[in-house]
C-alpha positions, 0 to 999 in steps of 0.5 A, spaced: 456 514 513 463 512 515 468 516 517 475 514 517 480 516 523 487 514 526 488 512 532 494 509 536 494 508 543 499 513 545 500 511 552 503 504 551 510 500 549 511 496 544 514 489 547 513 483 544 518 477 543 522 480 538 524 487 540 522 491 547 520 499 547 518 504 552 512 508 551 517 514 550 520 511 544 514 507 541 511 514 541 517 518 538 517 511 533 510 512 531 511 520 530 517 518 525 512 513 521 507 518 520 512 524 518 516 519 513 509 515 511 510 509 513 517 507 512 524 506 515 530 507 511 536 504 511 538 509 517 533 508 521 533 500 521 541 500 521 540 505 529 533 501 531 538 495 531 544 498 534 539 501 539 535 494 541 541 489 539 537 486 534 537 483 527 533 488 522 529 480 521 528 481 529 525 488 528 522 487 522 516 481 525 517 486 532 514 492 528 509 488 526 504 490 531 505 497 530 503 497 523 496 494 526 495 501 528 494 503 522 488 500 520 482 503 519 477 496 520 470 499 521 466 493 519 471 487 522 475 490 528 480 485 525 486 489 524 491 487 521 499 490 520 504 487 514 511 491 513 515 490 506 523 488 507 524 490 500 531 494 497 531 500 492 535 503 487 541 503 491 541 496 493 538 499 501 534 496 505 527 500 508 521 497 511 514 498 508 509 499 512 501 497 511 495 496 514 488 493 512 483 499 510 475 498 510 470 502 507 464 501 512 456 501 507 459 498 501 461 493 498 466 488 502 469 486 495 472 494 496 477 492 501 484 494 502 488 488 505 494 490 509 498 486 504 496 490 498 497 496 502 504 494 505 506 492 498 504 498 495 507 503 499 513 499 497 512 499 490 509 507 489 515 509 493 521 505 489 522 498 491 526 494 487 526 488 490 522 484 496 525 480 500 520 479 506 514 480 508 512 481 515 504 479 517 500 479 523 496 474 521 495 468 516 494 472 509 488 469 505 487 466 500 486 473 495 492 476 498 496 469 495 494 471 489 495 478 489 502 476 491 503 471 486 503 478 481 509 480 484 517 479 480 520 476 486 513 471 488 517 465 488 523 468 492 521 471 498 519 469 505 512 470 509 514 471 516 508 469 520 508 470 528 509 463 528 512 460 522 516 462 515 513 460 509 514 461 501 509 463 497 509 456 493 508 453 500 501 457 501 499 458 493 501 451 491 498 450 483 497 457 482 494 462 476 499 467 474 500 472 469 504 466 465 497 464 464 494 470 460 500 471 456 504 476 460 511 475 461 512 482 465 509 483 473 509 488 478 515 491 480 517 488 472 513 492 469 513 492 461 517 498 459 513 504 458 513 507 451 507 513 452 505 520 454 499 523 455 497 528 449 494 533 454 501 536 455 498 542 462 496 535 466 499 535 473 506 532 472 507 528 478 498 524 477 500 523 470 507 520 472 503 516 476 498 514 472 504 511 467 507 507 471 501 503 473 501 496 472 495 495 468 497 489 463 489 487 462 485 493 461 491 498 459 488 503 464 493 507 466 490 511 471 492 514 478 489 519 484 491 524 488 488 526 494 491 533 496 490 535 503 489 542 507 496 541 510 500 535 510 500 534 502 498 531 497 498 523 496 498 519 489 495 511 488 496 508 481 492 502 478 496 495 480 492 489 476 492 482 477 492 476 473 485 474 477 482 481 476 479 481 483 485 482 487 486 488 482 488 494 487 484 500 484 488 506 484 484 510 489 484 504 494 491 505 493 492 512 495 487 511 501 492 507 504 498 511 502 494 517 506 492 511 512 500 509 512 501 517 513 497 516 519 491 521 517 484 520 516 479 521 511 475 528 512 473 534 510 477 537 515 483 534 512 481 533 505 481 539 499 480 535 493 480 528 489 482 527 482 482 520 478 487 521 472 484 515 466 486 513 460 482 515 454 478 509 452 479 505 458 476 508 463 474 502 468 475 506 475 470 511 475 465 507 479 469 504 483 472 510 486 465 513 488 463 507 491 469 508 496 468 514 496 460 515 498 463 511 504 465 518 506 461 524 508 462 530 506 468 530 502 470 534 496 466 532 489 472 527 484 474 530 479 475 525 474 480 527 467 480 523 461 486 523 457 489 521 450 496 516 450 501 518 445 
């Protein structure tokens, strides 16, 4: 059974051609990443740039191996890092970290690409607009699709080591949601007009259910993963127009609890609670095929409930 643990070599700088650190600063960057889960704020790009004298473009592609270190790569060893420059409400720019996460003993098709999970830590935590994103190797060809989900598919940059593309130049003649009938995307989501009827559900899970993105099975669902001392950290349902690249809404917290820098066990997990829609439940046996990856965590508890 697997057993999910971050680790981080603490002992080394981050120096590459875009940006160069100190250990001393590269550690006190990679504390601030876990006690801010994975994101830079407006106020922490604006001070690295000032500090290294560089373009918040340069800090971006210099970051990326960074985010590499997140990953949680058991069968692979293939750690791959990607971070989200995206703007938010206010019109701020922030960097969203991502990393891929692996679950070892299933179904490789179970996988959480580093662009998926850089993409979600940037949509579940108020992203308006993706202008870039920032990738250690070439994205594959599921990650272009789940890409081609996104409002902004067609006008932000992939920066790659190397070189700088549009995701057209990458996913020519693509398949969309255009081509199933759905006019809306993640990140410009049809606007919610239901609740959920059981009023005494946990408020925040049920606020994360209803903004999934689920155009195709009308699921809308999300998870909570509560720890023993660092909080609790939610994921919600993002579909695909491909249906396979969907990022199913467990997968979606792990990453959020990886990006976090935390590991998946029973000493840092208390309890597990998938949230459903009422006669859409599609994500049940996904999330216990994840879980049985693990040992010795807490039983899912799984709540079906009526929209109104």
């Amino acid at each position: 059974m697997a057993s999910a643990t971050f680790t981080v070599q603490q002992d080394t700088a981050l120096t590459n051609s875009h940006i160069s650190l100190s250990v001393t600063q590269t550690q006190a960057l990679r504390s601030q990443l876990k006690a801010q889960r994975g994101i830079l704020h407006p106020n922490d790009i604006s001070q690295l740039c000032a500090q290294l004298n560089v373009s918040d473009d340069a800090l971006l592609q210099g970051l990326v191996p960074l985010a590499s270190e997140f990953s949680v790569a058991p069968v692979s060893h293939f750690h791959v890092g990607a971070i989200v420059k995206a703007l938010d409400e206010q019109g701020d720019i922030n960097f969203y970290f991502g990393a891929n996460v692996e679950f070892d003993h299933q179904a490789l098709s179970l996988v959480v690409h580093a662009e998926q999970s850089a993409i979600n830590n940037a949509w579940l935590n108020g992203a308006k607009k993706i202008l870039k994103i920032a990738i250690s190797d070439a994205p594959c060809g599921y990650c272009r699709q789940f890409m081609n989900e996104l409002a902004d598919a067609k006008e932000f940059d992939i920066l790659l080591p190397e070189q700088h593309f549009k995701l057209a130049d990458l996913l020519p003649h693509s398949f969309g949601p255009t081509d199933l009938g759905n006019d809306f995307s993640l990140f410009n989501p049809k606007q919610q007009q239901h609740t959920f009827a059981d009023t005494a559900l946990d408020e925040k899970l049920a606020a994360m259910a209803l903004m999934a993105y689920v155009p195709y099975s009308n699921n809308f669902s999300a998870v909570k993963i509560s720890t023993f001392n660092n909080g609790d950290f939610y994921g919600s349902y993002a579909e695909n127009a491909a249906y396979s690249p969907s990022l199913s809404p467990l997968q979606s917290a792990l990453s959020q609890l990886f990006v976090a820098g935390l590991s998946f066990n029973d000493k840092t997990i208390k309890a597990i609670t998938l949230l459903e829609t009422q006669g859409h439940e599609n994500q049940g046996g996904v999330a216990r095929a994840v879980l049985a990856s693990f040992s010795n965590l807490p039983e899912i508890e799984v709540i079906s409930a009526e929209l109104r």
